[in-house]
DRENTORKOL-3810 file (N, C-alpha, C; in nm, 4 decimals):
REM DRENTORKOL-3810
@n.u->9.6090; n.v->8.2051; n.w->10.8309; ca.u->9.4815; ca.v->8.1932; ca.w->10.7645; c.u->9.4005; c.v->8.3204; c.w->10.7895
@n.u->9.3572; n.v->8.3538; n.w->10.6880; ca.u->9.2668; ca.v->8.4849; ca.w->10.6816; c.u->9.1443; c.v->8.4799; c.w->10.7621
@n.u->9.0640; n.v->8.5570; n.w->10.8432; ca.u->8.9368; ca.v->8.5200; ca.w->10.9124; c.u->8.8251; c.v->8.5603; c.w->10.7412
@n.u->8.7111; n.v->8.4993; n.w->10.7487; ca.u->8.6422; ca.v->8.5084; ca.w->10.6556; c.u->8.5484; c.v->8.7019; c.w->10.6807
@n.u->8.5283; n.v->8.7141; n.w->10.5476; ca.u->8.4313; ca.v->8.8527; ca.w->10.5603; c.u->8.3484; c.v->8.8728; c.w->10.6224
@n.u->8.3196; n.v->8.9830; n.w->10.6869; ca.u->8.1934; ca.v->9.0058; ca.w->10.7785; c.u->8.0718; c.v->9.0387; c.w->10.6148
@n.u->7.9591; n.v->9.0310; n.w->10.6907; ca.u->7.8399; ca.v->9.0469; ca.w->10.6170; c.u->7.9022; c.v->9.1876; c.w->10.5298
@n.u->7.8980; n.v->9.2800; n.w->10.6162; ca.u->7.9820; ca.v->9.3993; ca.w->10.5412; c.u->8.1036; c.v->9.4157; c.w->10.4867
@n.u->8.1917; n.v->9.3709; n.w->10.4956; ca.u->8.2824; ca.v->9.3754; ca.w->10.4042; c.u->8.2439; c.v->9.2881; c.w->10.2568
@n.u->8.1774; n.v->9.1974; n.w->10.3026; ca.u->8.1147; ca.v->9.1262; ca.w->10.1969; c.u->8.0063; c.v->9.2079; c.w->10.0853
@n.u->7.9061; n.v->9.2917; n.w->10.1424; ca.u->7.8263; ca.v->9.3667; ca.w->10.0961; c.u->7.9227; c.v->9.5012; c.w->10.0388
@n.u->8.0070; n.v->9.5463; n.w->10.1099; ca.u->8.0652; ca.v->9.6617; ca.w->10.0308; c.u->8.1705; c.v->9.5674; c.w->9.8975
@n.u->8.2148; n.v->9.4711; n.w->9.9113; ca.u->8.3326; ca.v->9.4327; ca.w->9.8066; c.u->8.2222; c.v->9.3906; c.w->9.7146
@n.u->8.1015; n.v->9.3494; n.w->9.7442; ca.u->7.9452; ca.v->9.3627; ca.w->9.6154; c.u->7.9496; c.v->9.4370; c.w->9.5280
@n.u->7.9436; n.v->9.6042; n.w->9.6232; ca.u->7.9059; ca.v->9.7102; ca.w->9.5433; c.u->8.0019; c.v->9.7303; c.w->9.4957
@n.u->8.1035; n.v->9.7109; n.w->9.5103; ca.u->8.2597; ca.v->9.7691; ca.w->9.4811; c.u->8.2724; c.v->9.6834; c.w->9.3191
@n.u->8.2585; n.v->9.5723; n.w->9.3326; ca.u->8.2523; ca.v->9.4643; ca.w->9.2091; c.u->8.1505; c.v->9.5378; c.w->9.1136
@n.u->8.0033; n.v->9.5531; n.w->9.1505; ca.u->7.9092; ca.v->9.5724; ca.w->9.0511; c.u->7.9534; c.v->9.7488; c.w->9.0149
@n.u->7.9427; n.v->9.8096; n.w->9.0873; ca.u->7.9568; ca.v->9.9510; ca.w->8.9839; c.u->8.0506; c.v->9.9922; c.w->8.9727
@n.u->8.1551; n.v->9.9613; n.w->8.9589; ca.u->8.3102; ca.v->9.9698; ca.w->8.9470; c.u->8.3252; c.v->10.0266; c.w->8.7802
@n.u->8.2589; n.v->9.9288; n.w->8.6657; ca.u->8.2136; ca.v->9.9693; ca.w->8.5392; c.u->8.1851; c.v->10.1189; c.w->8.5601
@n.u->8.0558; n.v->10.1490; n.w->8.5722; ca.u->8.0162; ca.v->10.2830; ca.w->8.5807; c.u->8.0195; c.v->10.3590; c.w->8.6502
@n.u->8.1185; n.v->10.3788; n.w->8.6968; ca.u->8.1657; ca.v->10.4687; ca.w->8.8122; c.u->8.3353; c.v->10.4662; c.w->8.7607
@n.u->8.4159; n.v->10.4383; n.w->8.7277; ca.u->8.5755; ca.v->10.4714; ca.w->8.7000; c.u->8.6271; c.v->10.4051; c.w->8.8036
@n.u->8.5845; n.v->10.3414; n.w->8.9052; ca.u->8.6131; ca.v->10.3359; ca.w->9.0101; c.u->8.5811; c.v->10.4289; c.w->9.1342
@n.u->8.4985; n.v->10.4828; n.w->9.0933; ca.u->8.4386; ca.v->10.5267; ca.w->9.2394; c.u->8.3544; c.v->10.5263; c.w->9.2877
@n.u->8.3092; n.v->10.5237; n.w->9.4164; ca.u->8.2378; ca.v->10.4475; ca.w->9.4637; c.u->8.1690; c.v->10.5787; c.w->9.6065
@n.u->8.0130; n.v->10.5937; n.w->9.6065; ca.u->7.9488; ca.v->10.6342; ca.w->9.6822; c.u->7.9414; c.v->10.6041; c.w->9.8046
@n.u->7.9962; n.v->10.5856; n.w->9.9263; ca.u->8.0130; ca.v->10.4863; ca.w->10.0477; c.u->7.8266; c.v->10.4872; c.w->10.1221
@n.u->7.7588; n.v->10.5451; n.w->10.0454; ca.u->7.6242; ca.v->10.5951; ca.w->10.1039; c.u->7.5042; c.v->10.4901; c.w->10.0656
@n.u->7.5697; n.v->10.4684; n.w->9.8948; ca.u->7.5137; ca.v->10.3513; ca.w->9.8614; c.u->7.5213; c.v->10.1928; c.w->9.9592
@n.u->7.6197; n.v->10.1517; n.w->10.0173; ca.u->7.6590; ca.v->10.0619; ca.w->10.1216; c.u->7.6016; c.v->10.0792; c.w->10.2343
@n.u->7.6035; n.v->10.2133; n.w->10.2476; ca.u->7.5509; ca.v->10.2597; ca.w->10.3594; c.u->7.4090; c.v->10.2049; c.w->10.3841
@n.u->7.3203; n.v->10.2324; n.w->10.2851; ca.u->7.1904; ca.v->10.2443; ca.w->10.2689; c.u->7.1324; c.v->10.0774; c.w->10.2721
@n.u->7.2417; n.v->10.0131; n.w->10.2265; ca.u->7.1876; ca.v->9.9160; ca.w->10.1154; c.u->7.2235; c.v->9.7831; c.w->10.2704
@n.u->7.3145; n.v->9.8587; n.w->10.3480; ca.u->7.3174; ca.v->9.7292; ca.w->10.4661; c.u->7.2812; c.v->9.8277; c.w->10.5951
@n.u->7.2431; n.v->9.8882; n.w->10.5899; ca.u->7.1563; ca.v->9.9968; ca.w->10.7110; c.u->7.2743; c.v->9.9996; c.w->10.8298
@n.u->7.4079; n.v->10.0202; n.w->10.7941; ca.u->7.5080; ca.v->10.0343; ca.w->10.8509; c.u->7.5613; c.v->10.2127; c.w->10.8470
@n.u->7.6405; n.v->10.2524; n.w->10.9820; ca.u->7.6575; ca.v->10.4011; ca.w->10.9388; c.u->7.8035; c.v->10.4455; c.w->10.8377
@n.u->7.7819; n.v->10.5477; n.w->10.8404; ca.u->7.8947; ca.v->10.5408; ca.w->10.7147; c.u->8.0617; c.v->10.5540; c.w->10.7657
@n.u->8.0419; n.v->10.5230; n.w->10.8899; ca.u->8.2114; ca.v->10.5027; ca.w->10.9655; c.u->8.2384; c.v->10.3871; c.w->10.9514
@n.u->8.1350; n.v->10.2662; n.w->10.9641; ca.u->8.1428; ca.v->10.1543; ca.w->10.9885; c.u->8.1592; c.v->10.1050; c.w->10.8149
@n.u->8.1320; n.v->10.1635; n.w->10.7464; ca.u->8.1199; ca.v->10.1280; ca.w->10.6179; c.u->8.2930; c.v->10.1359; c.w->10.5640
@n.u->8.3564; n.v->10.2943; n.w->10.6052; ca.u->8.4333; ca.v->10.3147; ca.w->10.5556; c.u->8.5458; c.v->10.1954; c.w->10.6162
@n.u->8.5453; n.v->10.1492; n.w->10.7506; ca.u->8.6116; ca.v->10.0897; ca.w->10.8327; c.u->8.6099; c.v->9.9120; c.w->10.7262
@n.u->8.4901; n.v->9.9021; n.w->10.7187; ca.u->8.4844; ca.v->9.7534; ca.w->10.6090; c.u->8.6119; c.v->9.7836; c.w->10.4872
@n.u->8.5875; n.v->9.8881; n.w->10.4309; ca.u->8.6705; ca.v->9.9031; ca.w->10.2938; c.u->8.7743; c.v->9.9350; c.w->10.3048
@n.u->8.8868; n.v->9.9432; n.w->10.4374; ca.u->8.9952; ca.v->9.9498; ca.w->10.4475; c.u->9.0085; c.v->9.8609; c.w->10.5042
@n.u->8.9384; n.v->9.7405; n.w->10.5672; ca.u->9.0164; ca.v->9.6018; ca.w->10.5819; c.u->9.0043; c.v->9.5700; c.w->10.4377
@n.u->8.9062; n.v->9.5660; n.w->10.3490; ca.u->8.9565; ca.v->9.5301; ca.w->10.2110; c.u->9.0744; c.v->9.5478; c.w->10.1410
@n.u->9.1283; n.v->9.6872; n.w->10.1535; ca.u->9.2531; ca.v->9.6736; ca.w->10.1441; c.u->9.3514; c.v->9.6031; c.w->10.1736
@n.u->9.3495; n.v->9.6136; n.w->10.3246; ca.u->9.4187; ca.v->9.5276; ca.w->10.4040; c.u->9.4637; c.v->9.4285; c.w->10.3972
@n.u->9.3215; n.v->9.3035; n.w->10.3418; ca.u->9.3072; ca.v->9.1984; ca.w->10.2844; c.u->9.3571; c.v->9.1762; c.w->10.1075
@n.u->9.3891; n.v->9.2942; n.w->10.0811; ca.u->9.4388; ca.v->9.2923; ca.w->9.8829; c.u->9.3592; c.v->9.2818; c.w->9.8328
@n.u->9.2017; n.v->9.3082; n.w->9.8885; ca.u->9.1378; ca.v->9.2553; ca.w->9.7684; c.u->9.0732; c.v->9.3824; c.w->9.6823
@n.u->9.1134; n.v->9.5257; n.w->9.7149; ca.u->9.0867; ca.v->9.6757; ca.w->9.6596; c.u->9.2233; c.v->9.6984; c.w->9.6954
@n.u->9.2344; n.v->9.8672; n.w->9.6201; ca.u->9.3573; ca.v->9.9007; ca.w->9.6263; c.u->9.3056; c.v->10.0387; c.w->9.6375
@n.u->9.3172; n.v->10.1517; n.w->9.7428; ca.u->9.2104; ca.v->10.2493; ca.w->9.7515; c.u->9.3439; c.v->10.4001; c.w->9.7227
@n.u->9.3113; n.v->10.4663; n.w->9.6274; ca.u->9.3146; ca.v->10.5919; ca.w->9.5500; c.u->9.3497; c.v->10.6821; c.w->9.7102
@n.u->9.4311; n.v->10.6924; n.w->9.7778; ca.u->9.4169; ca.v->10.7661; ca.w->9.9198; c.u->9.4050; c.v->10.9202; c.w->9.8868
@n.u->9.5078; n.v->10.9546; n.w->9.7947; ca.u->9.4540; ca.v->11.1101; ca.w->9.7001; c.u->9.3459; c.v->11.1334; c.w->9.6612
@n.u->9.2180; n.v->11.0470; n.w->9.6577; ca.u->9.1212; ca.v->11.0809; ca.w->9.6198; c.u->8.9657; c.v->11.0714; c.w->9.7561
@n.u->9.0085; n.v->10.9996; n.w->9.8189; ca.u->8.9784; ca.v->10.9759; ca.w->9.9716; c.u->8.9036; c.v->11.1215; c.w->10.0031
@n.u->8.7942; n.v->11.1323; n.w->10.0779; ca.u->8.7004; ca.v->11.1930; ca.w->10.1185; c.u->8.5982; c.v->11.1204; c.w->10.2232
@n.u->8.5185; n.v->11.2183; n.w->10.2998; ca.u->8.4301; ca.v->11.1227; ca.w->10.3793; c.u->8.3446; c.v->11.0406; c.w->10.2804
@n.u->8.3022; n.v->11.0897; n.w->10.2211; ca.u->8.1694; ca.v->11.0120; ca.w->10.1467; c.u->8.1914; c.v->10.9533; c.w->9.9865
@n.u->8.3289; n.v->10.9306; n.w->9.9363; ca.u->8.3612; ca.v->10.8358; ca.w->9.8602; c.u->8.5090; c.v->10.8169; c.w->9.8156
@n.u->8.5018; n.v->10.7063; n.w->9.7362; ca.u->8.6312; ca.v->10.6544; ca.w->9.7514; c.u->8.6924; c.v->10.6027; c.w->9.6366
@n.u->8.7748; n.v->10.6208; n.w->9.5694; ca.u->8.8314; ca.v->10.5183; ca.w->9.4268; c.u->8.9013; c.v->10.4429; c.w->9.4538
@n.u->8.8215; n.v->10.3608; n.w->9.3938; ca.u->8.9204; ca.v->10.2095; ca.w->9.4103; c.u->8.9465; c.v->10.1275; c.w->9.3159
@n.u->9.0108; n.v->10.0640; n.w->9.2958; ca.u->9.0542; ca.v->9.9355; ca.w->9.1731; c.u->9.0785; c.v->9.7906; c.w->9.2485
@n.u->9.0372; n.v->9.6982; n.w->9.1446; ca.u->9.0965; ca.v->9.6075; ca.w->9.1806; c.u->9.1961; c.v->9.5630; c.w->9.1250
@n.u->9.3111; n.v->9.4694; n.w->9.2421; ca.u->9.4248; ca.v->9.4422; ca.w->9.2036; c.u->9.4167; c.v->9.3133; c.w->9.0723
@n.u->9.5036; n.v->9.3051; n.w->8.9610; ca.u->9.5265; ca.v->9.2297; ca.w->8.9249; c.u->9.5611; c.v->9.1083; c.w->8.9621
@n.u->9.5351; n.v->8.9406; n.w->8.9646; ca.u->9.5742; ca.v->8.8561; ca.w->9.0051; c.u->9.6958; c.v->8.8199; c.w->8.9470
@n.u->9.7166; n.v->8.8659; n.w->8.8417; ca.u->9.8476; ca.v->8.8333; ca.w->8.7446; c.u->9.9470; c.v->8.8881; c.w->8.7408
@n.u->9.9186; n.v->9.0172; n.w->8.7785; ca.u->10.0996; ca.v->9.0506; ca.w->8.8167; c.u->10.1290; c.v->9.0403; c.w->8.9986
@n.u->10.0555; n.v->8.9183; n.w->9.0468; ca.u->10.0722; ca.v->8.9194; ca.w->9.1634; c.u->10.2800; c.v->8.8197; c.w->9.1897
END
Protein backbone atom coordinates (compact mmCIF):
# COMPACT_ATOMS: atom_id res chain seq x y z
CA UNK A 1 0.00 0.00 0.00
CA UNK A 2 1.20 3.36 -1.04
CA UNK A 3 1.71 5.97 2.01
CA UNK A 4 -0.66 8.94 1.09
CA UNK A 5 0.90 12.53 -0.28
CA UNK A 6 2.55 14.91 1.81
CA UNK A 7 0.93 18.46 1.70
CA UNK A 8 3.73 18.99 -0.93
CA UNK A 9 3.72 16.52 -3.14
CA UNK A 10 0.13 17.21 -3.16
CA UNK A 11 0.60 21.00 -3.85
CA UNK A 12 3.30 20.41 -6.54
CA UNK A 13 1.11 17.44 -8.49
CA UNK A 14 -1.65 20.83 -8.26
CA UNK A 15 0.58 22.90 -10.13
CA UNK A 16 1.78 20.21 -12.27
CA UNK A 17 -2.10 19.37 -13.23
CA UNK A 18 -3.14 23.14 -13.63
CA UNK A 19 -0.38 24.59 -15.92
CA UNK A 20 0.65 21.68 -17.69
CA UNK A 21 -1.84 23.26 -20.67
CA UNK A 22 0.25 26.34 -20.84
CA UNK A 23 3.41 25.48 -20.28
CA UNK A 24 4.07 22.13 -22.82
CA UNK A 25 4.79 20.62 -19.86
CA UNK A 26 6.99 22.59 -18.07
CA UNK A 27 6.96 23.56 -15.12
CA UNK A 28 8.72 26.53 -12.95
CA UNK A 29 9.72 24.63 -9.59
CA UNK A 30 9.69 28.40 -8.05
CA UNK A 31 6.14 28.68 -8.61
CA UNK A 32 5.70 25.61 -5.85
CA UNK A 33 8.21 27.03 -4.28
CA UNK A 34 6.50 30.25 -3.55
CA UNK A 35 3.09 29.05 -3.46
CA UNK A 36 3.90 26.42 -0.31
CA UNK A 37 6.83 28.60 1.24
CA UNK A 38 8.94 25.46 0.86
CA UNK A 39 12.76 25.70 -0.51
CA UNK A 40 13.37 24.69 -3.86
CA UNK A 41 15.38 21.30 -2.87
CA UNK A 42 12.56 20.25 -0.98
CA UNK A 43 10.29 21.01 -3.84
CA UNK A 44 12.38 19.26 -6.34
CA UNK A 45 12.64 16.17 -3.83
CA UNK A 46 8.40 16.13 -3.80
CA UNK A 47 8.45 15.78 -7.73
CA UNK A 48 10.64 12.89 -7.93
CA UNK A 49 8.68 10.86 -5.48
CA UNK A 50 5.94 11.73 -8.00
CA UNK A 51 7.62 9.94 -10.30
CA UNK A 52 8.37 7.35 -8.21
CA UNK A 53 4.80 7.02 -7.40
CA UNK A 54 3.78 7.04 -11.61
CA UNK A 55 1.96 9.70 -11.22
CA UNK A 56 4.52 12.28 -13.65
CA UNK A 57 6.94 11.02 -15.91
CA UNK A 58 9.91 13.68 -15.73
CA UNK A 59 11.83 14.72 -19.21
CA UNK A 60 15.50 13.95 -17.28
CA UNK A 61 17.14 15.62 -20.65
CA UNK A 62 15.47 18.52 -19.89
CA UNK A 63 16.10 18.64 -16.00
CA UNK A 64 17.75 21.78 -14.60
CA UNK A 65 17.78 23.33 -11.10
CA UNK A 66 14.86 25.51 -11.54
CA UNK A 67 12.52 23.55 -13.93
CA UNK A 68 11.33 20.57 -15.14
CA UNK A 69 9.12 18.80 -18.03
CA UNK A 70 6.88 16.63 -17.25
CA UNK A 71 3.85 14.64 -18.60
CA UNK A 72 1.44 12.75 -17.35
CA UNK A 73 1.26 9.10 -17.77
CA UNK A 74 -1.60 7.74 -19.58
CA UNK A 75 -3.96 5.46 -17.57
CA UNK A 76 -4.71 3.46 -20.69
CA UNK A 77 -1.84 2.14 -21.98
CA UNK A 78 -1.09 1.14 -18.48
Amino acid sequence: MKKPLTALETAAFNTILDTQHESEGWLDLTRVSSRTARHLADVRQACARLARYGLVSIDERAEDERWLRFSIPDPAQD
